[in-house]
C-alpha positions in Angstrom: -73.2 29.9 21.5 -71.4 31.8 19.0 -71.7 31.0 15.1 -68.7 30.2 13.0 -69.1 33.7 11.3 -68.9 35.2 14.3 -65.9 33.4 15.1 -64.1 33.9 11.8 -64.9 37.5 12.0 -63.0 37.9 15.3 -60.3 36.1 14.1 -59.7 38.4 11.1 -60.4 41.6 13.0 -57.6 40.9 15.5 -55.6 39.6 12.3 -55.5 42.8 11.2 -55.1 44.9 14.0 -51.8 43.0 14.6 -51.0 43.3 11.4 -52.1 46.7 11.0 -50.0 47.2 14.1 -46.4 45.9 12.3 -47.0 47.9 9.0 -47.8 44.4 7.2 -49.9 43.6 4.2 -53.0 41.9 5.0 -51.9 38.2 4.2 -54.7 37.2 2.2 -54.1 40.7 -0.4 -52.7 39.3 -3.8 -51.1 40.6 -6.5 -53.2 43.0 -8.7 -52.2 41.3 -12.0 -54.3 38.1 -10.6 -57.2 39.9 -8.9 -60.4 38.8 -10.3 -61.2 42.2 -11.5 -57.5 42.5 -13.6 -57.0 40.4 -17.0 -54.3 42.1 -18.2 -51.6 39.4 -17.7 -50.2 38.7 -20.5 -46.5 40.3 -19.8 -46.2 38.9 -16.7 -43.9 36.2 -16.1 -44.4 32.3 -15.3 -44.4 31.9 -11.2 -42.1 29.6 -9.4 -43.0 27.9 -6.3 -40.5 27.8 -4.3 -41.9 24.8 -1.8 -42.7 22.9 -5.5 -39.2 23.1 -8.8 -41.8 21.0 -10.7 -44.9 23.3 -10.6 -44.6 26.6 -12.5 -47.8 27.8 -14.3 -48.9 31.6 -15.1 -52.3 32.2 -13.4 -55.0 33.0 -16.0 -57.4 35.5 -15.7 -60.9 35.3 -15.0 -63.2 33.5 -17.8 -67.2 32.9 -18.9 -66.2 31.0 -21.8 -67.7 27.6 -22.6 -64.8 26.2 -22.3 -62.2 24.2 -19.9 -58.8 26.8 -19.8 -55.9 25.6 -18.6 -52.2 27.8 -18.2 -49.6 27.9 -21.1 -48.3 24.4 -21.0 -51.0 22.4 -19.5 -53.1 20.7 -21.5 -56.2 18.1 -21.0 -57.6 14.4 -22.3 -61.0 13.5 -21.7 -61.5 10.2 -19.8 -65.0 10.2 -20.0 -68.2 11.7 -20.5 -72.1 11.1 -19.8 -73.3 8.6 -22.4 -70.1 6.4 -22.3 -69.4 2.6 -21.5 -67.8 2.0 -18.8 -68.1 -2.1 -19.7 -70.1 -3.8 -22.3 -73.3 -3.4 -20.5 -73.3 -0.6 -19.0 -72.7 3.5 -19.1 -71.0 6.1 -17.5 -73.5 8.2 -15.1 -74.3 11.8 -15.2 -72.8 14.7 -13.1 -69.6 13.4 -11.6 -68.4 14.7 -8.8 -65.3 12.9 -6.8 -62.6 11.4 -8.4 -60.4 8.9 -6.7 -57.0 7.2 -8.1 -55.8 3.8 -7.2 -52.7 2.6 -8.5 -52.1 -0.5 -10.1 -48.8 -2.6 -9.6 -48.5 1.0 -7.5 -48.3 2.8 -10.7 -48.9 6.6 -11.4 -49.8 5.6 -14.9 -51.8 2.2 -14.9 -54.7 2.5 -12.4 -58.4 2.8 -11.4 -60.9 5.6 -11.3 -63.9 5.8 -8.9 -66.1 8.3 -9.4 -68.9 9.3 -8.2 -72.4 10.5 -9.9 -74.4 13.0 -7.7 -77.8 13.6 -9.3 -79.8 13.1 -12.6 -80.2 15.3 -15.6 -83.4 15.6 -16.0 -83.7 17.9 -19.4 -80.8 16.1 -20.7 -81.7 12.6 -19.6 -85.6 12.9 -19.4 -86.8 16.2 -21.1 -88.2 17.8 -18.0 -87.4 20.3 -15.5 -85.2 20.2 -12.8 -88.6 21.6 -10.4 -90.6 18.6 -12.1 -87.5 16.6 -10.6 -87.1 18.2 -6.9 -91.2 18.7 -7.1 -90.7 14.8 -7.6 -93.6 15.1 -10.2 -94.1 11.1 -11.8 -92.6 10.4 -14.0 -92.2 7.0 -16.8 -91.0 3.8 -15.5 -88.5 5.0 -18.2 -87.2 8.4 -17.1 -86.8 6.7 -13.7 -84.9 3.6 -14.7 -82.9 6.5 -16.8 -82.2 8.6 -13.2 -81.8 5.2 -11.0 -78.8 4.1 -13.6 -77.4 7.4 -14.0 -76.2 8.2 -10.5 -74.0 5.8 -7.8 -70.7 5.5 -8.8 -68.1 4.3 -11.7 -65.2 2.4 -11.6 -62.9 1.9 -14.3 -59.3 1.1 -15.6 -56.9 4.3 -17.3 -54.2 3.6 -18.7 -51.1 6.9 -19.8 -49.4 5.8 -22.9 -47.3 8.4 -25.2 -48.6 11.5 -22.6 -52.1 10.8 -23.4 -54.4 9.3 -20.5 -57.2 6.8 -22.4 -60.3 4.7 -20.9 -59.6 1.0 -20.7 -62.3 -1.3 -21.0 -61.1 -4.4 -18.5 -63.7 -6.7 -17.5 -61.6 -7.5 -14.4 -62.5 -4.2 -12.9 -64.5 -2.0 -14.6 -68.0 -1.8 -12.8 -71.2 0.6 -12.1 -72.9 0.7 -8.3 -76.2 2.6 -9.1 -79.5 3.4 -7.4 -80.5 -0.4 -8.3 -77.4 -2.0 -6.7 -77.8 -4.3 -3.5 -75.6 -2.9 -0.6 -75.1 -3.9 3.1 -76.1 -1.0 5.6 -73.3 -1.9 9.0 -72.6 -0.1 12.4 -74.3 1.5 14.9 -77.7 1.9 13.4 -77.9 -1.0 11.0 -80.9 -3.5 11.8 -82.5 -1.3 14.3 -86.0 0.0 14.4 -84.7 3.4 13.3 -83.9 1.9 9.8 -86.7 0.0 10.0 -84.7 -3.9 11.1 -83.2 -3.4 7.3 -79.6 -4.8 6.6 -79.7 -5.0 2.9 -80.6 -1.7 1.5 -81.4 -0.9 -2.0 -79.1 1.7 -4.2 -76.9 4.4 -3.1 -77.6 8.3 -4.7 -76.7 12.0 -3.9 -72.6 10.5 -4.2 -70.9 14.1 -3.4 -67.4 13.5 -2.5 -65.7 11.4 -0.7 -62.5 9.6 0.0 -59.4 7.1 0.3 -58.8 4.3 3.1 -54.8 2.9 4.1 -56.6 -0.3 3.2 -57.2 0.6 0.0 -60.8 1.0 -0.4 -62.9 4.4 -1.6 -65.1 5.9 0.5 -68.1 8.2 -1.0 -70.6 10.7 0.4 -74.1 10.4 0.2 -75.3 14.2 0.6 -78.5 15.7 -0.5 -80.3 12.7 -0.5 -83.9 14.0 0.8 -84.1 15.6 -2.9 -85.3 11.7 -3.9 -88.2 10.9 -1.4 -91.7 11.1 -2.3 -94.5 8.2 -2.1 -94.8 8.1 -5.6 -91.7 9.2 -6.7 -89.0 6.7 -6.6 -90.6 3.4 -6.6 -87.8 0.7 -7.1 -90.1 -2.0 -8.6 -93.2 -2.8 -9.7 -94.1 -4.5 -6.5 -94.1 -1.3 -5.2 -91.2 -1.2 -2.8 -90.5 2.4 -2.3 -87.5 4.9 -1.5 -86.7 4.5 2.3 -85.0 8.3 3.5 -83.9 6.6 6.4 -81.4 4.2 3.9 -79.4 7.0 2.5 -77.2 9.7 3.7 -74.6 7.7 4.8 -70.5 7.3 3.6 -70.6 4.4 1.6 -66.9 2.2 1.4 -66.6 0.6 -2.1 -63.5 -1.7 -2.6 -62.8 -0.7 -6.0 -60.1 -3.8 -6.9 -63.0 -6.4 -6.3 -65.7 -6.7 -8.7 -67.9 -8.7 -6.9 -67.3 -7.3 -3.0 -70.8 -5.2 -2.2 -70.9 -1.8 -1.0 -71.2 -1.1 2.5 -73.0 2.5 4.7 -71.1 2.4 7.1 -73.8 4.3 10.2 -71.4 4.7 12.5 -70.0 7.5 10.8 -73.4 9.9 11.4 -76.3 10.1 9.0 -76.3 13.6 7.5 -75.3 15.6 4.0 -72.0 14.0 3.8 -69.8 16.5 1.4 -66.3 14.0 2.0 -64.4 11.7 4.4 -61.5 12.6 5.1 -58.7 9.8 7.0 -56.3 9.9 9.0 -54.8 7.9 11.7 -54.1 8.6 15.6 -50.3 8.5 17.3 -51.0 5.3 18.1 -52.8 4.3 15.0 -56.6 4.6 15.4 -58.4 5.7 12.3 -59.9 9.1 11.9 -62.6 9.9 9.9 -63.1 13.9 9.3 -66.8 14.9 7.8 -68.5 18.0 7.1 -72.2 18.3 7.0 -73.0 20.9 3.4 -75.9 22.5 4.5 -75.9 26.1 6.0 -75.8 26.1 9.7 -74.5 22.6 9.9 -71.2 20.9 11.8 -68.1 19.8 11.3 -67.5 15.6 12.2 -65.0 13.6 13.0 -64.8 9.8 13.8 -62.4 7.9 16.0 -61.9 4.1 15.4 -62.4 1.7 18.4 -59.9 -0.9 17.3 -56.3 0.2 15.4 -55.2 -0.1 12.0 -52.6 -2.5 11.1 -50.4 -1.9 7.8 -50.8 -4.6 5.3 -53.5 -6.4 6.8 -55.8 -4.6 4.3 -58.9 -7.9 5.4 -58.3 -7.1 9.4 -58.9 -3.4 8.6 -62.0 -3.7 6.5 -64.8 -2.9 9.4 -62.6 -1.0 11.3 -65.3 2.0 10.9 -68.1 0.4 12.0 -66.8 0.4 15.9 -65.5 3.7 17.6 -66.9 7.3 18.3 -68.7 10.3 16.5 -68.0 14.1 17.5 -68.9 16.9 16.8 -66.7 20.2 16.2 -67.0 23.6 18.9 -64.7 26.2 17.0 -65.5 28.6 20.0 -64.0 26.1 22.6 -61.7 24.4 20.2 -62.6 21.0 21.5 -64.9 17.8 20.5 -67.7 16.6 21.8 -69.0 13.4 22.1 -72.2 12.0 20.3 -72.7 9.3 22.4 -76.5 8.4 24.0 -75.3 6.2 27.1 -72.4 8.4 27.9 -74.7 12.3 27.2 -78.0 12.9 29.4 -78.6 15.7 27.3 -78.5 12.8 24.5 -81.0 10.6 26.1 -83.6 13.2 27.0 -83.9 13.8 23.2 -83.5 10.7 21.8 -84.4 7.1 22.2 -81.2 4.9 20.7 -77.7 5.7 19.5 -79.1 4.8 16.3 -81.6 7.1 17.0 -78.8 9.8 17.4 -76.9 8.8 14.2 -80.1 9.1 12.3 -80.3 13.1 13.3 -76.5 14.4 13.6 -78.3 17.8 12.9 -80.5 17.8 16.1 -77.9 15.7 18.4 -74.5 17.8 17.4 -76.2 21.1 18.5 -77.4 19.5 21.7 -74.0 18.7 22.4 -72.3 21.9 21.6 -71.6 21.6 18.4 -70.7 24.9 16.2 -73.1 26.2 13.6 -71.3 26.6 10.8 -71.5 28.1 7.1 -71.7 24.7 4.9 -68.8 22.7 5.6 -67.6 21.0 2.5 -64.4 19.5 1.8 -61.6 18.7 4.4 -58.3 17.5 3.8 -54.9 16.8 5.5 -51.9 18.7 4.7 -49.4 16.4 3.5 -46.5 18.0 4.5 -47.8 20.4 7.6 -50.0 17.4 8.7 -53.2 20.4 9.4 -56.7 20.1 8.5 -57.9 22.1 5.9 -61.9 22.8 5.8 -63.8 24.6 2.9 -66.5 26.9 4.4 -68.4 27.5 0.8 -70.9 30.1 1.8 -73.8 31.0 4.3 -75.5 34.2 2.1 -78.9 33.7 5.6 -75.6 35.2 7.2 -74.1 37.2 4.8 -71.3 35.3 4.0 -71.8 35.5 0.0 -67.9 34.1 -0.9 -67.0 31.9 1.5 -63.7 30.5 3.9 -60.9 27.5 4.2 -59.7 26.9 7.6 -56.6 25.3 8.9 -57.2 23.5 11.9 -54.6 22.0 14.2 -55.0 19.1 16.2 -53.9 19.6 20.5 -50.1 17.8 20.3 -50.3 17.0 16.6 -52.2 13.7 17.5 -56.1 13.3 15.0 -56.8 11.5 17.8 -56.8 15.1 20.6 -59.9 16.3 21.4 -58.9 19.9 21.4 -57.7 21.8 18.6 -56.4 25.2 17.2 -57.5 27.0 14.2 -57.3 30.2 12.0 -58.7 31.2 8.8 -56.2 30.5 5.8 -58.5 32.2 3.3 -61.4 34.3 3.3 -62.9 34.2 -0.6 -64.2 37.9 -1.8 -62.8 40.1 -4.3 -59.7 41.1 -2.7 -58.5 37.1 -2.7 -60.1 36.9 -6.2 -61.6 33.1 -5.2 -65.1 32.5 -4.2 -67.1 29.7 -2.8 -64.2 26.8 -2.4 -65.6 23.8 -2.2 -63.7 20.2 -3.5 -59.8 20.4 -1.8 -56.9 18.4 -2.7 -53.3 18.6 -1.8 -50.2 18.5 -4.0 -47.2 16.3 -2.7 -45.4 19.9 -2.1 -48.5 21.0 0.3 -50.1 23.5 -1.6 -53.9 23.4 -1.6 -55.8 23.2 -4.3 -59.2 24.6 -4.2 -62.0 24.1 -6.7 -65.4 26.7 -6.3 -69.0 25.7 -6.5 -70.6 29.1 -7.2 -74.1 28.4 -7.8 -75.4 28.2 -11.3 -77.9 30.7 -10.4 -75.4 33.1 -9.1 -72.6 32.5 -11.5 -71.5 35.9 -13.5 -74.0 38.0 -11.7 -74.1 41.0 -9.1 -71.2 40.2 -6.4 -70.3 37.0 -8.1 -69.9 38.7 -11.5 -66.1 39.6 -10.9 -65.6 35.2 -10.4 -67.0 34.4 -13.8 -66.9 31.2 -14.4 -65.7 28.3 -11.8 -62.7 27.6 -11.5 -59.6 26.0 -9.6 -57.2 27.7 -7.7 -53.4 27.0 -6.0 -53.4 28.2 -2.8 -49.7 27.9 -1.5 -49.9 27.2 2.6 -46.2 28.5 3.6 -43.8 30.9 2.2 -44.1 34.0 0.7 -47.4 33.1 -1.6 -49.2 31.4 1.6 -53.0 32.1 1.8 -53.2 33.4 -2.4 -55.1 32.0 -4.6 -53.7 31.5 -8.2 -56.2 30.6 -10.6 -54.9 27.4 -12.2 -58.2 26.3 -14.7 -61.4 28.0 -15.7 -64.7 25.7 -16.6 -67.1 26.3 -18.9 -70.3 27.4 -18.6 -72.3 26.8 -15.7 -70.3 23.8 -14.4 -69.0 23.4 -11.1 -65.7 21.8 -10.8 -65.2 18.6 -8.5 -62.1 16.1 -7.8 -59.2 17.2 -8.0 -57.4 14.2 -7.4 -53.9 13.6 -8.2 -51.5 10.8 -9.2 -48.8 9.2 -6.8 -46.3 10.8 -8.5 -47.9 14.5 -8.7 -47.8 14.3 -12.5 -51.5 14.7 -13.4 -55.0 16.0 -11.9 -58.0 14.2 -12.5 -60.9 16.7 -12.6 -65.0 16.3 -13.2 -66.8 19.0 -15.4 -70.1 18.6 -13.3 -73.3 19.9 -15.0 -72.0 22.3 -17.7 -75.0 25.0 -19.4 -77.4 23.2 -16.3 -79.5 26.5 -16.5 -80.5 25.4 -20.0 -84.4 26.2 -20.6 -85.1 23.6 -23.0 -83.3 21.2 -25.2 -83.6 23.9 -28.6 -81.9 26.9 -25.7 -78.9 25.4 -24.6 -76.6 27.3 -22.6 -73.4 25.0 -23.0 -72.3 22.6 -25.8 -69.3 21.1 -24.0 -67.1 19.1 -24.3 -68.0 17.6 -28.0 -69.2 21.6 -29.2 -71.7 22.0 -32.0 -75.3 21.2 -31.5 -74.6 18.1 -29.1 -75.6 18.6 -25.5 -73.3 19.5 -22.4 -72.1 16.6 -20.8 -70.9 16.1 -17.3 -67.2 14.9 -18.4 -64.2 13.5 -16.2 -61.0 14.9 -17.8 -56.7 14.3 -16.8 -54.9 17.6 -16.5 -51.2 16.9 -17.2 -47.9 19.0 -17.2 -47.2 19.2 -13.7 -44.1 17.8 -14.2 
């Protein structure tokens, strides 16, 4: 079976022999005045979007400042940052990653933020490495109560008065849900032997991205969860009750409205390294859950509820994705494939439960056909073209150093088909100027928005040098502009840039500054000092980016 590479390559080969063919620029080429290699745009003039009157920004040039850039007329107001209350008793985490914005009194300036907190700081939080940390070297009962409290996820009020988005401290709402928190594991493999009979679980970490349900609820991805195993590594308590791998790497549904509702992993959605969850609904009103699996030579997901989703009936809907079925994605055929032990021999000569097959989505989905691909991050519906969109970050085992978004179409238009279309949208590199997309978001005009996770150890060096620093990036899917990046925002050093989430109303991007100056050596060689500059450290930090409109 072929590998996506393989596939994408074909695609753009034939792309361009068509093209080639009609005397056509290569539809990914962009202007030269916003190629990575090019900063000399200072006399060029403001672009207009033609599919968007609101959104007119002048794409900025590449940067390895410590600092967050935003275009002429944008400007930014810190939310939060590591180190801050989120209630009375307790603090915003470390290393936010997904943001996710729900309206109050259906508001586009009075709402809730849930986001989530992906992994610990050790030098910042702890004074040790980051290899004392994945080497899970022991630690103090204090450095690990500091790592346990510092991930899960946040939910809190914002409030926009006079243009200027602030942190509200409402009692009502705001919450943490940490590695300590009490959760319900439901679905397929819940109270099986494969989790071990368990249906209260202890904690939820490695929160990548995630998403939003029609019933109002926020979904978040647990992702590279093995990084906390170890016998002695993540004891809970001192009665000795230990880390259980077989508890975490599920999508986790918070109802962020409810202070006192508990967390559910919800297992029929797959067990693997969940980058988001992506819904939709079926023609005849099914829900859909799209997945990718961020790991290199790993599969694309997707989840189709058993029972339908009724509008305004937000309690009827609440375990609607605990029943239905899992498959897995062949870009070669263009179909799905079925994860399903009673209904695939190939399934139960390899395994001994459906459980058993949710627990290994990495084993099972190859067995079943399922394309390799190169780590399948975000993915995201088109509001306006109705597509999926998938972020294909990199695969450098197979040479792919700068990575792909795909559109994929659905057989009929239906998320329900189990055949589809696709073509590349994007291929990163120097020519496109992006590299590595990872978090996607739409605007309500269509145009994609793609933030890039070049790795810290890769970031401004060799092929990656001409990137700099990660940034975000307008990616216009029709028209004249469609498949060109703009770069919209620059980050400062060493961060990766996550969310991306707008308001209802388009008006204003809610974005995470994830691990900023994370190479530092030591806490007297710091490579960053944002946000608060100085000698303080660098701080993961949620900001609004407003001016849209």
């Amino acid at each position: 079976m072929k590998k996506l590479e393989d596939l994408i390559n074909s695609k753009l080969s034939r792309r361009n022999v068509l093209k080639a063919t009609a005397a056509v620029i290569l539809s990914s080429a962009i202007p030269a005045y916003i190629r990575a290699e090019n900063t000399s745009i200072d006399n060029e003039p403001k672009l207009l979007f033609s599919n968007n009157p609101f959104l007119t920004f002048k794409p900025i040039p590449p940067s390895d400042a410590d600092e967050l850039i935003l275009p002429e007329g944008f400007k930014y107001d810190i939310i939060r940052m590591w180190g801050d209350k989120v209630n009375d008793s307790e603090l915003y985490g470390t290393n936010n990653d997904f943001v996710a914005y729900f309206p109050i009194n259906n508001k586009s300036d009075d709402g809730l933020l849930v986001v989530n907190h992906e992994f610990p700081s050790p030098l910042l939080s702890g004074n040790y490495t980051d290899a004392d940390w994945v080497n899970k070297v022991i630690k103090t009962s204090e450095q690990i109560d500091a790592e346990r409290k510092s991930v899960g996820i946040s939910v809190f009020r914002v409030k926009r008065e006079n243009n200027k988005w602030s942190f509200v401290n409402d009692e009502k709402f705001n919450k943490r849900i940490d590695a300590n928190s009490e959760i319900v594991l439901t679905g397929k493999a819940a109270n099986t032997p494969e989790t071990f009979n368990t249906i209260i679980v202890r904690g939820t970490v490695a929160n990548c991205s995630g998403g939003v349900t029609p019933w109002n609820t926020y979904l978040s991805g647990e992702e590279n969860f093995q990084d906390y195993g170890g016998e002695e590594y993540y004891r809970w308590n001192d009665n000795g009750e230990k880390f259980i791998e077989e508890h975490y790497g599920w999508v986790v549904e918070v109802n962020p409205y409810d202070k006192n509702s508990v967390p559910k992993k919800r297992t029929s959605l797959g067990r693997f390294r969940h980058e988001n969850v992506c819904i939709a609904l079926t023609n005849d009103n099914h829900v859909v859950a799209y997945m990718g699996d961020d790991k290199v030579n790993e599969c694309v997901y997707k989840f189709i509820s058993k029972n339908k989703f009724y509008s305004g009936q937000d309690g009827f809907n609440s375990d609607l994705l605990d029943e239905g079925d899992l498959y897995v994605a062949d870009f070669e055929n263009g179909k799905w494939h079925l994860l399903d032990y009673e209904k695939q021999n190939v399934l139960k000569n390899n395994f001994k439960s459906q459980a058993d097959v949710l627990l290994n989505c990495d084993k099972s989905s190859k067995l079943v056909g399922g394309t390799e691909c190169n780590r399948p991050e975000d993915i995201e519906i088109n509001p306006v073209d109705k597509n999926v969109y998938i972020a294909f970050t990199n695969n450098s085992l197979k040479k792919d150093y700068f990575g792909n978004i795909v559109c994929l179409k659905e057989k009929n238009g239906d998320y329900g088909s189990l055949e589809f279309e696709w073509d590349v949208l994007i291929t990163g590199g120097e020519e496109s100027g992006m590299s590595c997309p990872d978090n996607l978001t739409f605007d309500n005009s269509g145009n994609l928005w793609a933030l890039t996770d070049i790795s810290t150890g890769s970031l401004n060096k060799t092929r990656q040098l001409p990137f700099k620093n990660n940034s975000v990036f307008m990616i216009p899917t029709s028209g004249e502009n469609k498949g060109k990046a703009f770069r919209f925002a620059s980050g400062p050093v060493e961060c990766e840039v996550c969310g991306g989430s707008f308001t209802p109303d388009g008006s204003t991007m809610f974005l995470s500054i994830q691990h900023p100056g994370e190479n530092s050596p030591s806490l007297d060689k710091l490579t960053s000092h944002w946000p608060n500059g100085g000698d303080d450290i660098p701080r993961s930090t949620l900001v609004a980016m407003t001016g849209f409109k």
